[in-house]
Backbone as CSV, one residue per row, in Angstrom:
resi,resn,N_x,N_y,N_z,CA_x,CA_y,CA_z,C_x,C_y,C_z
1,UNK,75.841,88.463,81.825,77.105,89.160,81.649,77.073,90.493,82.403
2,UNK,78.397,90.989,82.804,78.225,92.222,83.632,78.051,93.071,82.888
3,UNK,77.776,94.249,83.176,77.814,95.533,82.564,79.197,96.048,82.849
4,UNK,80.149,95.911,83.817,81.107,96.712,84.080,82.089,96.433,82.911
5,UNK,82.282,96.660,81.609,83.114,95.968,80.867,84.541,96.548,81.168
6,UNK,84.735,97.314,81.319,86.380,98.119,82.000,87.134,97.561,82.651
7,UNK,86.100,97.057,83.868,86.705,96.121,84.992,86.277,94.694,84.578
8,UNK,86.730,93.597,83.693,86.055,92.444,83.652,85.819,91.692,85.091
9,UNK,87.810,91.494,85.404,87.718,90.828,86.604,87.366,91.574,88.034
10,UNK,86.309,92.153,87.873,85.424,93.032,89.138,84.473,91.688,89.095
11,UNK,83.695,91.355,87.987,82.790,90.098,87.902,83.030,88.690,88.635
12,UNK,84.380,88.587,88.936,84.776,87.327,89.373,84.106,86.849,90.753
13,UNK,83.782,87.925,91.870,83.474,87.916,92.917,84.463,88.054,93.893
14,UNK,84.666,88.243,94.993,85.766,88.383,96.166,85.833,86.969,96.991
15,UNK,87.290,87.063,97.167,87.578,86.119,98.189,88.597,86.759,99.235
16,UNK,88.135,86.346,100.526,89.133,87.462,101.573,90.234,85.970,102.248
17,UNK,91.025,86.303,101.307,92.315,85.371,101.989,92.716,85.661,103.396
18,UNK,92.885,84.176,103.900,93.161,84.189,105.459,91.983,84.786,106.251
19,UNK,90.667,85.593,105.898,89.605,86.087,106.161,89.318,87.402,106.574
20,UNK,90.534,87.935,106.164,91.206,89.321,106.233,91.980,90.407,105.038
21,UNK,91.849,89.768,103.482,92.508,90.276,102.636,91.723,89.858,101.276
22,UNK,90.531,90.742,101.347,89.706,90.956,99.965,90.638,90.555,98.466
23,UNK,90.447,89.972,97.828,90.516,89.696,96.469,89.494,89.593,95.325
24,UNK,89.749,89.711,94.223,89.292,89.445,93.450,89.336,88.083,92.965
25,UNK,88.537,87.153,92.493,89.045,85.671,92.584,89.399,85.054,90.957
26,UNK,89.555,86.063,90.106,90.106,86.465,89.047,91.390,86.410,89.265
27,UNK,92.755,85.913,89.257,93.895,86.725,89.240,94.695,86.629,88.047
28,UNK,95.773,86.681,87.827,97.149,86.575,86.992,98.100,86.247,87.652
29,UNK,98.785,84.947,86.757,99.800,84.038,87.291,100.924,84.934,86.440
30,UNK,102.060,84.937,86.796,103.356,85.652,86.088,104.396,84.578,85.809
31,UNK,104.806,83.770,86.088,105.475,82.581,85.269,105.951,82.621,83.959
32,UNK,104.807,83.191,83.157,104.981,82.916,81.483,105.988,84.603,80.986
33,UNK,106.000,85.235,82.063,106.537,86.548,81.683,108.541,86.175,82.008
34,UNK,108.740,85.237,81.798,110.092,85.004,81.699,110.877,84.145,80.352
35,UNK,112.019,84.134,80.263,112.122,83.314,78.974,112.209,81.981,78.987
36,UNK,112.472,81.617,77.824,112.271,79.811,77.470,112.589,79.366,78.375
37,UNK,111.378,77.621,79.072,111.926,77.496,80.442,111.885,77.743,81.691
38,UNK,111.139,78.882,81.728,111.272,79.968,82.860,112.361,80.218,83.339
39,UNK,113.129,80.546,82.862,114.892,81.188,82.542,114.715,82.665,81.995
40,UNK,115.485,83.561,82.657,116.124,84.262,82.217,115.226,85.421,81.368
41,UNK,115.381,86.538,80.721,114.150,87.723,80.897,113.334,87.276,79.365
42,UNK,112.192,88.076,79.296,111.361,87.651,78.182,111.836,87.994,76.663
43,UNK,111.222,87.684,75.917,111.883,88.366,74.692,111.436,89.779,74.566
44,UNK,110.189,90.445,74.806,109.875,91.299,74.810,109.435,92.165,76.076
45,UNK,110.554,92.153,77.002,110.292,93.218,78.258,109.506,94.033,78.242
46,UNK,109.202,94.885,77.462,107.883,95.920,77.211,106.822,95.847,76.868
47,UNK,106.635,94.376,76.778,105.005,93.447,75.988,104.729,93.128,77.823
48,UNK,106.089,93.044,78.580,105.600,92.492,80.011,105.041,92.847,80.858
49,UNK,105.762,94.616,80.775,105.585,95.560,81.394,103.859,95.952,81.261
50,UNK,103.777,96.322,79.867,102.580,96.135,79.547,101.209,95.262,79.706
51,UNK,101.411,94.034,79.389,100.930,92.704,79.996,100.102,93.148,81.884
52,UNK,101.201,93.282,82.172,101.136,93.551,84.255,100.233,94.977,84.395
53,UNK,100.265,95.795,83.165,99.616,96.711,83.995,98.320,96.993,83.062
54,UNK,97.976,96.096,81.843,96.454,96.180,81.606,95.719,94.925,82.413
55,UNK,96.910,94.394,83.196,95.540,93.137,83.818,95.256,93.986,85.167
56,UNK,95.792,95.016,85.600,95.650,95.932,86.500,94.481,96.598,86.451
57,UNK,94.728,97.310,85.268,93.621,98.074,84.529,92.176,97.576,84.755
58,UNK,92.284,96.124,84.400,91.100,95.390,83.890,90.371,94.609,85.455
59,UNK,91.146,95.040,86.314,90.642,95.047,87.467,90.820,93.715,88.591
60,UNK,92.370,93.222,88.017,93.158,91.974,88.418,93.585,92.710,90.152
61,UNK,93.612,91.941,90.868,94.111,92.767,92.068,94.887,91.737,92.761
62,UNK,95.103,90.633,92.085,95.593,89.596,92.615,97.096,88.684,91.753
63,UNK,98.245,88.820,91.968,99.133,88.367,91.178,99.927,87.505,91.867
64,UNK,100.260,86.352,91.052,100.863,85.328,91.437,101.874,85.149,91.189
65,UNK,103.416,84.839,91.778,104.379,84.752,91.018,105.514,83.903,91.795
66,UNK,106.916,84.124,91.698,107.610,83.174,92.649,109.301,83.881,92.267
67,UNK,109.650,83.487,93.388,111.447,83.663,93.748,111.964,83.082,92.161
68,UNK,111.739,81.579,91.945,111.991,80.790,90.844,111.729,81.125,89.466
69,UNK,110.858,82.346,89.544,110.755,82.286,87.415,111.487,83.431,87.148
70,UNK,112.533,82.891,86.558,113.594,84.070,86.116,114.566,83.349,86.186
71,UNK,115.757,82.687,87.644,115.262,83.286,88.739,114.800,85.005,88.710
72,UNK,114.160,85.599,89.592,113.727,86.846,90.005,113.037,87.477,88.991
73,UNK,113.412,87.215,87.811,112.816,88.149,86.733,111.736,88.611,86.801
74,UNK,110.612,87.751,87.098,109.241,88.274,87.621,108.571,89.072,88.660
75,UNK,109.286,88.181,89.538,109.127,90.140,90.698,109.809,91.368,90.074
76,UNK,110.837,91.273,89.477,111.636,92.892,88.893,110.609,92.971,88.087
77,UNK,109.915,92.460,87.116,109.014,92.972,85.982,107.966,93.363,86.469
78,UNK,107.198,93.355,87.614,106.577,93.309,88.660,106.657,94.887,89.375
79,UNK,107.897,95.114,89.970,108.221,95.584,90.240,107.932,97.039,89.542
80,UNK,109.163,96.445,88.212,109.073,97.948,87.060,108.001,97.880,86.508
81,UNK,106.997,97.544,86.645,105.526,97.520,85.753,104.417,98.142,86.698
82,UNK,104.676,98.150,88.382,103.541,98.485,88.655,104.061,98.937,90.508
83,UNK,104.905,99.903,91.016,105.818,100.124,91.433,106.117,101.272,91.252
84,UNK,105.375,102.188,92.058,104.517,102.258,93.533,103.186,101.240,93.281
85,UNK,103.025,100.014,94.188,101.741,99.632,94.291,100.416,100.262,94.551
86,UNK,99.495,100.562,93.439,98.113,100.849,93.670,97.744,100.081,95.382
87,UNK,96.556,100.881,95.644,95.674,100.219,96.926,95.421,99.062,96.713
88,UNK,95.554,97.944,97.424,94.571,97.127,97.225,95.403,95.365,96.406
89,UNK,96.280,95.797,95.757,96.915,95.130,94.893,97.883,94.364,95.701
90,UNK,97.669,92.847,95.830,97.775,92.046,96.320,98.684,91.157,95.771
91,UNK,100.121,91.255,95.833,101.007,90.477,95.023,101.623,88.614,95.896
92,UNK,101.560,87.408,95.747,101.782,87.055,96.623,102.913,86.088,95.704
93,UNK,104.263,85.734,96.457,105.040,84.999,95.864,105.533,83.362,96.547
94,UNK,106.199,83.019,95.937,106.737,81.345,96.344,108.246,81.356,96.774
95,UNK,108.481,80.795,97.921,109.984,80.301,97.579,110.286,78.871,97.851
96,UNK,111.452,78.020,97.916,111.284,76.897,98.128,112.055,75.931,96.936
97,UNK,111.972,76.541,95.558,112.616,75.959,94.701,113.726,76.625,94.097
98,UNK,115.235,75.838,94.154,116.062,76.094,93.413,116.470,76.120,92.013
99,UNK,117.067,77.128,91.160,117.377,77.000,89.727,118.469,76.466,88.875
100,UNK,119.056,75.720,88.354,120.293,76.105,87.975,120.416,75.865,86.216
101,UNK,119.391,75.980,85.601,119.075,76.610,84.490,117.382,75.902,83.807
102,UNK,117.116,76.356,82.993,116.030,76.182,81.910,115.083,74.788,82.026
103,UNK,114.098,74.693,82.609,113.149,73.968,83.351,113.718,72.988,84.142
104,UNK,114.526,73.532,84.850,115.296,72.647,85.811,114.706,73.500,87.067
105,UNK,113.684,71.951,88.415,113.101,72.671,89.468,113.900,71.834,90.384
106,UNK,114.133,72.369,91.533,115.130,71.483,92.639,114.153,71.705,94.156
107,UNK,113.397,71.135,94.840,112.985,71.455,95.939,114.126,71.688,97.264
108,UNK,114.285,72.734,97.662,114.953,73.780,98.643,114.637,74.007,99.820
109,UNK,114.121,73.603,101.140,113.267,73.938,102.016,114.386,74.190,103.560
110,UNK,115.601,74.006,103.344,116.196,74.499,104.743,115.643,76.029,105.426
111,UNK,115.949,76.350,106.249,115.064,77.329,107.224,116.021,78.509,106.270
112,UNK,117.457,78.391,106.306,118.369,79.941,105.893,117.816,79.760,104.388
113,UNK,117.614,78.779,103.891,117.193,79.522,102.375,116.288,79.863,101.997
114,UNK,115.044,79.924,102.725,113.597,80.520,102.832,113.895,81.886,103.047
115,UNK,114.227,81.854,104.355,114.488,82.932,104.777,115.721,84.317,103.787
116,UNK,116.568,83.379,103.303,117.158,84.487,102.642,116.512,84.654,101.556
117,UNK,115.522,83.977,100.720,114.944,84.063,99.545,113.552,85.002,99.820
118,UNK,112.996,85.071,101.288,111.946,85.928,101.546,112.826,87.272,101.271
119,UNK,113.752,87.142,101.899,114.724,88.555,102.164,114.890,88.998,100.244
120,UNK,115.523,88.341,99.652,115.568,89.147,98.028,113.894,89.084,97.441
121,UNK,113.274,88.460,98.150,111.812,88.605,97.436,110.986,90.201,97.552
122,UNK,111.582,90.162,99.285,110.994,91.856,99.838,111.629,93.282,98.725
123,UNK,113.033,92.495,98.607,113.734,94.088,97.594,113.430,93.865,96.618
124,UNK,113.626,92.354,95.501,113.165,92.458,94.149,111.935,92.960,94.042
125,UNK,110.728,92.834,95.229,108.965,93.575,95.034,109.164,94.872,95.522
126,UNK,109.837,95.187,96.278,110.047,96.566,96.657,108.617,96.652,97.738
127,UNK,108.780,95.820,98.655,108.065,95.534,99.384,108.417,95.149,101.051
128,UNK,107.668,95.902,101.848,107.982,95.661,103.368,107.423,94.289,104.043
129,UNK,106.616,94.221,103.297,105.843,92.701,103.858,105.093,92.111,102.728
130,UNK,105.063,90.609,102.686,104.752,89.792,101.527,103.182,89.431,101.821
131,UNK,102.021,90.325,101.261,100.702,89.515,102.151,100.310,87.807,101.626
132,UNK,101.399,87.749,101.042,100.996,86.086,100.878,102.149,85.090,100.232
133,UNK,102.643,84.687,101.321,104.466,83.880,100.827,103.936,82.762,100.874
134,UNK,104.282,81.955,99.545,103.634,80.539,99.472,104.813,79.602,99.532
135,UNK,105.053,78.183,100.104,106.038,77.508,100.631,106.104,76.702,98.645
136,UNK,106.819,76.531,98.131,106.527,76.703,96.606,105.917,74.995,96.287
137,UNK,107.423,73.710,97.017,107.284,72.593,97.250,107.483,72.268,98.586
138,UNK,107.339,71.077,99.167,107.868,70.349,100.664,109.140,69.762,100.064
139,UNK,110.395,70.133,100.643,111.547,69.582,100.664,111.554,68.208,101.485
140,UNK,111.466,67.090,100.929,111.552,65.929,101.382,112.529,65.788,102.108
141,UNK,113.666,66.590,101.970,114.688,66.257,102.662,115.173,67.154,104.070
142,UNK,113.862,67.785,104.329,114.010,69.024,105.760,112.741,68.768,106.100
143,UNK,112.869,68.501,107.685,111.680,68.187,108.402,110.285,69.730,108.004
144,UNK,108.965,69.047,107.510,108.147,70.872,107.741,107.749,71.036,108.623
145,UNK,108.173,70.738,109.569,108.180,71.585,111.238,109.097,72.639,110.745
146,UNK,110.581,72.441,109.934,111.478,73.913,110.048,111.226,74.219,108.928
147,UNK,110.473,73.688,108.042,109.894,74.734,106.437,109.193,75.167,106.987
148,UNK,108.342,75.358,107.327,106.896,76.107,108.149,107.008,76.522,108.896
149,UNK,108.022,76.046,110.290,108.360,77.267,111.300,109.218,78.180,111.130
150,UNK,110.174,78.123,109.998,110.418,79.576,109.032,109.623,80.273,109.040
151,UNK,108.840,79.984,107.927,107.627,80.770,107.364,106.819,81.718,108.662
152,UNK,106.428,80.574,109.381,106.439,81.656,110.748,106.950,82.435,111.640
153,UNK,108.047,81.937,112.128,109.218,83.279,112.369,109.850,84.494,111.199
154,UNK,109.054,83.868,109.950,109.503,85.248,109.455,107.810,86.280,109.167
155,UNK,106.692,85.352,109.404,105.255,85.940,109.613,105.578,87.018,111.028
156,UNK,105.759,86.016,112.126,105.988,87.071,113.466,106.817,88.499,113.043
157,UNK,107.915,88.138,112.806,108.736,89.186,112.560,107.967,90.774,111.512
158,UNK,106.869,90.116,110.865,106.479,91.155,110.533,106.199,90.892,108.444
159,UNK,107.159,90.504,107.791,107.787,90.039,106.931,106.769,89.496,105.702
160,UNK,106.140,88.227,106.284,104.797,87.737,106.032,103.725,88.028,106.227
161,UNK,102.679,88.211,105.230,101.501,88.492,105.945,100.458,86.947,106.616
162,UNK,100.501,85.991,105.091,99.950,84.772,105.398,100.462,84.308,104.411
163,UNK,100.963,82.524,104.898,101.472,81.594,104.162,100.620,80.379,103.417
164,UNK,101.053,80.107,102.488,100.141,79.085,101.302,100.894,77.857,101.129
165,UNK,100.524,77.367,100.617,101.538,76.092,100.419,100.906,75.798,98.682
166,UNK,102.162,74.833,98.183,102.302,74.786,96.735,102.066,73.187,96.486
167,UNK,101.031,72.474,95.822,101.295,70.862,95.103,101.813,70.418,96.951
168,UNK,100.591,70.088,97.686,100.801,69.184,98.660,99.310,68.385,98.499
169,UNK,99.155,67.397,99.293,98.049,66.686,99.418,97.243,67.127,101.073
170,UNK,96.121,66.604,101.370,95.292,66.829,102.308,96.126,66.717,103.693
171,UNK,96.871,65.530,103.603,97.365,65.464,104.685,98.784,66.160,104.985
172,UNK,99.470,66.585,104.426,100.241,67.759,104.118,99.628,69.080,104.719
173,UNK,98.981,69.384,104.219,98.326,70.711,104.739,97.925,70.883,106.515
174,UNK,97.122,69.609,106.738,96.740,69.413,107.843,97.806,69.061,109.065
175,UNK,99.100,68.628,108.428,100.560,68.515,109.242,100.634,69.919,109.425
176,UNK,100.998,71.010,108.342,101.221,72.090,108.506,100.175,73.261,109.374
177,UNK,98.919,72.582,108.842,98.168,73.891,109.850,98.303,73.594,111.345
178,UNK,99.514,72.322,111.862,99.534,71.917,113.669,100.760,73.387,113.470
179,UNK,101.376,73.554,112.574,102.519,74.224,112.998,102.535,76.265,112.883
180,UNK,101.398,76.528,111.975,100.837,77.870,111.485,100.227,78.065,110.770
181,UNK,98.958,79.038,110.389,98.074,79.296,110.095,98.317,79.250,108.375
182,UNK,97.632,78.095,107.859,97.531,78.240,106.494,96.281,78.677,105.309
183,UNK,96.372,79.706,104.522,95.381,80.378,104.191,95.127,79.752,102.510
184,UNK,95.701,79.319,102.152,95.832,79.012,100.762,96.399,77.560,100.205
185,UNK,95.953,77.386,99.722,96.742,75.918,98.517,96.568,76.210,97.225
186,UNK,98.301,76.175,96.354,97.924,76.293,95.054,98.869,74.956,94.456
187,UNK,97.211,74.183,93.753,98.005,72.533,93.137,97.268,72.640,91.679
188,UNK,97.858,72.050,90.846,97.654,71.747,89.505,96.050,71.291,89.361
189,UNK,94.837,72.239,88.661,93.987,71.667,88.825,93.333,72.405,87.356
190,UNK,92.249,71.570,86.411,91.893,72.612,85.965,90.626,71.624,85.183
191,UNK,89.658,71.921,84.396,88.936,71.115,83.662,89.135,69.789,83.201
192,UNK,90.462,69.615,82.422,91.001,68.105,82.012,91.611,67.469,82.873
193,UNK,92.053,68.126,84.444,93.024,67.419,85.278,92.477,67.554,86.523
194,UNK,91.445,67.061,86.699,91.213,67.258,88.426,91.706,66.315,89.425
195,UNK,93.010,65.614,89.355,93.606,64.767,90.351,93.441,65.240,91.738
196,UNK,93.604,66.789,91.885,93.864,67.885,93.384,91.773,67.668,93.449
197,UNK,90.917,66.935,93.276,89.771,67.345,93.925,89.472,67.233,95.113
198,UNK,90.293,66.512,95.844,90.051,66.123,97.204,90.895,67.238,98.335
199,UNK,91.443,67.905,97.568,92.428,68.578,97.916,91.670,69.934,98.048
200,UNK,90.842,70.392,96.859,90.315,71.460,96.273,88.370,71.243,97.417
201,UNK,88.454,70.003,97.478,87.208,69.670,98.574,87.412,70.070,100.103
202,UNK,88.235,69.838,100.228,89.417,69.871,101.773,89.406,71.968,101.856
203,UNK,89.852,72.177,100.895,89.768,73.611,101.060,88.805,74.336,101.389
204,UNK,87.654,73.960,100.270,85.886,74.608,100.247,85.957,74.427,101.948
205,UNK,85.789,73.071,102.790,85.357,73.098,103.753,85.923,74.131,104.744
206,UNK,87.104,74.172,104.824,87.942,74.978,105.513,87.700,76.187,105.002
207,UNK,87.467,77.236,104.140,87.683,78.127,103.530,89.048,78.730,103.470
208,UNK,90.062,77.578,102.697,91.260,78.129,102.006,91.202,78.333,101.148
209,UNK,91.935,79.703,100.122,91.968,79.781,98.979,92.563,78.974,98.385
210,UNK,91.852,78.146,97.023,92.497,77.303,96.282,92.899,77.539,94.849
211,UNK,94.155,77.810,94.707,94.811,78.414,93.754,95.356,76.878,92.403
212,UNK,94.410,77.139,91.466,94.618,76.204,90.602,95.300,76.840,89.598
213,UNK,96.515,76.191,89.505,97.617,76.756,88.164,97.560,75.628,86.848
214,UNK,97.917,76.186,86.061,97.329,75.630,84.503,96.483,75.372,84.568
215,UNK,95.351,76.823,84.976,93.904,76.577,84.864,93.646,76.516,83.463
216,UNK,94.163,76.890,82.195,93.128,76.903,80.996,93.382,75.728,80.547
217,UNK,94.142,74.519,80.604,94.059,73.170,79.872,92.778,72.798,79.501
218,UNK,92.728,72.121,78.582,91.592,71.838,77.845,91.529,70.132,77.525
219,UNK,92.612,69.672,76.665,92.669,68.552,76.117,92.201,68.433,74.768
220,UNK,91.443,67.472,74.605,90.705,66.716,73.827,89.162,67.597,73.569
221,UNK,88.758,68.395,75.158,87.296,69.317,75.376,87.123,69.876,74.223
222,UNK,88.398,70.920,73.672,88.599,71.799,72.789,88.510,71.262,71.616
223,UNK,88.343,70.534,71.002,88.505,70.011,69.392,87.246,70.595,69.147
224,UNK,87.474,70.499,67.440,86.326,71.020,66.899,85.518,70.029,66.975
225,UNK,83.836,70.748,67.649,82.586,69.354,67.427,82.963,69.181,69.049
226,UNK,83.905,69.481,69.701,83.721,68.474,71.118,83.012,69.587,72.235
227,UNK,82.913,69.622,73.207,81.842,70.067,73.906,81.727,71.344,74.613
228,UNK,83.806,71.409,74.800,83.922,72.977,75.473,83.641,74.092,73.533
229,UNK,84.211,73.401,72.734,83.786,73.655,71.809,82.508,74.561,71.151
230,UNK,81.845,73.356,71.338,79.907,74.008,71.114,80.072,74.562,71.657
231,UNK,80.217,74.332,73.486,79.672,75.745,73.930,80.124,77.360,74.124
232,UNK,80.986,77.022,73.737,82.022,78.096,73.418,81.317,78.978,72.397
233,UNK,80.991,78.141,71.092,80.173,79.120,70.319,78.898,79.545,70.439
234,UNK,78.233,79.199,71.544,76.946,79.494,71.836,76.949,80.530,72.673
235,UNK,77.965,81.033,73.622,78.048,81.767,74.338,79.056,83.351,73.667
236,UNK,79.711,82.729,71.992,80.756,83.752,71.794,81.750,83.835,72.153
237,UNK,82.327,82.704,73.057,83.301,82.932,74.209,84.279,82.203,73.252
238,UNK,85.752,82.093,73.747,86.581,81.238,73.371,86.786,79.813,73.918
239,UNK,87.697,78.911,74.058,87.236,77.511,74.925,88.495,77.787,76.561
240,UNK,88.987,78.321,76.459,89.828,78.940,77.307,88.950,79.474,78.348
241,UNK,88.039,80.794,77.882,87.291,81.609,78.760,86.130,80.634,79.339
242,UNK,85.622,79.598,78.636,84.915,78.752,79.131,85.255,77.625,80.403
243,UNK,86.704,77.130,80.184,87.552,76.784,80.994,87.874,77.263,82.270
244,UNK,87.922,78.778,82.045,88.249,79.306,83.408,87.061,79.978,84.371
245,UNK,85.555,79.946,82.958,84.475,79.884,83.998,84.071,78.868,84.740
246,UNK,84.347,77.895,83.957,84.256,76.537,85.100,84.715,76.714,86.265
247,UNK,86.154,77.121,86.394,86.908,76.736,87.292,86.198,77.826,88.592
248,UNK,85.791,79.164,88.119,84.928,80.169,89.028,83.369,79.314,89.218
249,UNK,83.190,78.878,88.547,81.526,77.668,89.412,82.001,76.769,90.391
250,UNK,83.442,75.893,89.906,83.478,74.917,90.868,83.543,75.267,91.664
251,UNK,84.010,76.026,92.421,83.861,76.218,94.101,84.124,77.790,94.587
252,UNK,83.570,78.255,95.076,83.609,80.105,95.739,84.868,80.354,96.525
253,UNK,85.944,78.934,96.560,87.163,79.335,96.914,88.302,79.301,95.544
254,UNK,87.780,78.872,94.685,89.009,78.686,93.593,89.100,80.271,92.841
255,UNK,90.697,80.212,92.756,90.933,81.318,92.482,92.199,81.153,91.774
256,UNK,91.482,81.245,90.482,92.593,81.012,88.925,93.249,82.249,88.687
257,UNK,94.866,81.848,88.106,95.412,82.553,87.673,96.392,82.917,86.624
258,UNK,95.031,82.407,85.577,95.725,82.552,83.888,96.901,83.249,83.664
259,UNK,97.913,82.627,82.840,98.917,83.660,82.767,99.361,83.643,81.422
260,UNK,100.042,84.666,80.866,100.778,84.807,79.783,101.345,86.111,79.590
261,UNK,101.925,86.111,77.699,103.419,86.969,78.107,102.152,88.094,76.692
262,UNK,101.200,88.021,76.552,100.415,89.032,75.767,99.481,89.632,76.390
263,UNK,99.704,91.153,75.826,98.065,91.808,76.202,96.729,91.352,75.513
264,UNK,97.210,91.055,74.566,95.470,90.531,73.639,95.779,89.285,74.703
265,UNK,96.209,88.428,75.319,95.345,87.541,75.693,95.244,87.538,77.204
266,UNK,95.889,88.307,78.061,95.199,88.753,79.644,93.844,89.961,78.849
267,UNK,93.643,90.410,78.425,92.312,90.902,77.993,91.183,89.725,77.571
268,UNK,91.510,88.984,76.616,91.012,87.658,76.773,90.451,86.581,77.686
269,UNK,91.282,86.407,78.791,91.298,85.674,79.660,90.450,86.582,81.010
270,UNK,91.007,87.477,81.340,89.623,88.796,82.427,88.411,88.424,81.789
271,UNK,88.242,88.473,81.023,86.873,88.429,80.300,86.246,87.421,80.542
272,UNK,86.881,86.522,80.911,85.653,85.232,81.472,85.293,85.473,82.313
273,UNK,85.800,86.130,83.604,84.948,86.566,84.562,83.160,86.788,84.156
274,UNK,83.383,87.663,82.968,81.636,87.738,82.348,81.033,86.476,82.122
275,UNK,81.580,85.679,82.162,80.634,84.480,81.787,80.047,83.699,82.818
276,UNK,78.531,83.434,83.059,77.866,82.708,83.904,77.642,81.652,83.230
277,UNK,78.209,79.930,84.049,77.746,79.136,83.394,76.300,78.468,84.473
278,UNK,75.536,77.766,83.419,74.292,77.283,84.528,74.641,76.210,84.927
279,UNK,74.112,75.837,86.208,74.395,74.492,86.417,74.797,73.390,85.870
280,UNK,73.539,73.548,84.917,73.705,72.018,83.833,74.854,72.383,82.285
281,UNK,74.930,73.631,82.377,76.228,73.548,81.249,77.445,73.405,82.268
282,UNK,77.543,73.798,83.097,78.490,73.015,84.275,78.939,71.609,84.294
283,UNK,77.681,71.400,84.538,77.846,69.390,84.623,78.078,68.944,83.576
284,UNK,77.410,69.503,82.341,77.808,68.715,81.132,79.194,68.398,80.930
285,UNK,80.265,69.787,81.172,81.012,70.346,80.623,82.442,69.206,81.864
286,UNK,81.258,69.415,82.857,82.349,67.939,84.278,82.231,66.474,83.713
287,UNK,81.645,66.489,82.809,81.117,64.927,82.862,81.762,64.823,81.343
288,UNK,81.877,65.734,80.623,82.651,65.407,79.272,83.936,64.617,79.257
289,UNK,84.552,64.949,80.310,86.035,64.343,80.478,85.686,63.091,80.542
């Protein structure tokens, strides 16, 4: 365990996205800081505000968020929570999906609606350039030669720093890196769900950051007597923090980003950073599923 307890997620280790933009590989996802649905503002705006700036504190330098949760609500909370940006603090967002109410997702990918959605992304962050605009889905219905050569005419222009892509497969990515430089993939991955491993393999080699969302799922691991369980109490930890140390062993590119709408539990969740698992509580813990 570290000694730095102030800074948990200092422990996580660094990852330099695109090979030029140090992180912490600790981050915070912002999603859950909107209301039912991901609609519309939280119940407690000042639990949010709050929320955003002890995972700051605690030495998060990396935040995840998107055009879509609110809509906007999350960059403004974002915004009013931490705005003037500290050094270093690395906010990166999504566009790509349309809203038209309460867990309703629509994939969006024409060139003017990227582009105008980068454009309210820059004022809702209060931001001159995005160091990391992630394409959210592939619009099946717009060639990604012009989803991606957006993304790059609005990189040239200045706008973008580096683009990610959201829930694509291997060969997806590899279409897109003929068209511009892709630094990141973030697909559904986490202890109980590793469908994205080939995806999350594909990355390690390349050194893209691989951004696994609903990293703390558990399943069945978590019951009492079952295995994230035990070890959970052997270490003191919760089965969550155990969860998301996994996800920091599996590979020196994954880079989780627990989210929620409480401070007791982004204090919670930093804190796994402290946890070293060994190899073989590793494997056990892969092979339980």
């Amino acid at each position: 365990m570290t000694q730095n307890i102030a800074r948990p997620a200092d422990a996580s280790g660094i990852f330099r996205l695109g090979g030029d933009l140090p992180i912490h590989r600790l981050g915070y996802g912002a999603m859950q800081l909107t209301g039912p649905g991901v609609w519309g503002p939280p119940e407690d705006p000042e639990e949010a505000v709050r929320v955003l700036r002890r995972a700051v504190e605690l030495g998060v330098d990396f935040i995840d968020t998107a055009d879509s949760y609110g809509p906007f609500v999350s960059e403004q909370l974002i915004h009013k929570a931490l705005h003037p940006y500290p050094a270093g603090l690395v906010i990166a967002t999504k566009g790509g999906l349309s809203r038209s109410g309460p867990d309703d997702w629509r994939p969006l990918g024409r060139p003017e609606y990227l582009r105008q959605q980068t454009e309210l992304s820059l004022r809702h962050l209060g931001l001159e350039r995005i160091d990391l605009y992630q394409l959210h889905r592939i619009d099946p219905q717009v060639p990604l030669a012009d989803q991606i050569g957006e993304l790059r005419l609005l990189q040239q222009e200045g706008k973008i720093r580096h683009i990610g892509l959201s829930e694509v497969t291997v060969e997806q990515i590899e279409e897109a890196r003929t068209i511009a430089d892709i630094v990141s993939v973030q697909n559904l991955y986490n202890l109980a769900n590793r469908n994205a491993e080939d995806v999350l393999d594909y990355a390690e080699r390349e050194n893209l950051g691989f951004i696994p969302w609903f990293p703390m799922a558990t399943g069945q691991l978590a019951r009492p007597g079952g295995p994230l369980d035990t070890l959970a109490k052997t270490y003191d930890a919760s089965p969550s923090q155990l969860a998301l140390a996994w996800l920091l062993h599996r590979s020196p590119v994954t880079l989780p980003i627990p989210g929620t709408s409480r401070v007791s539990h982004v204090e919670e969740n930093t804190h796994a950073a402290q946890f070293t698992l060994s190899d073989t509580e590793f494997q056990a813990l892969s092979q339980a599923v």
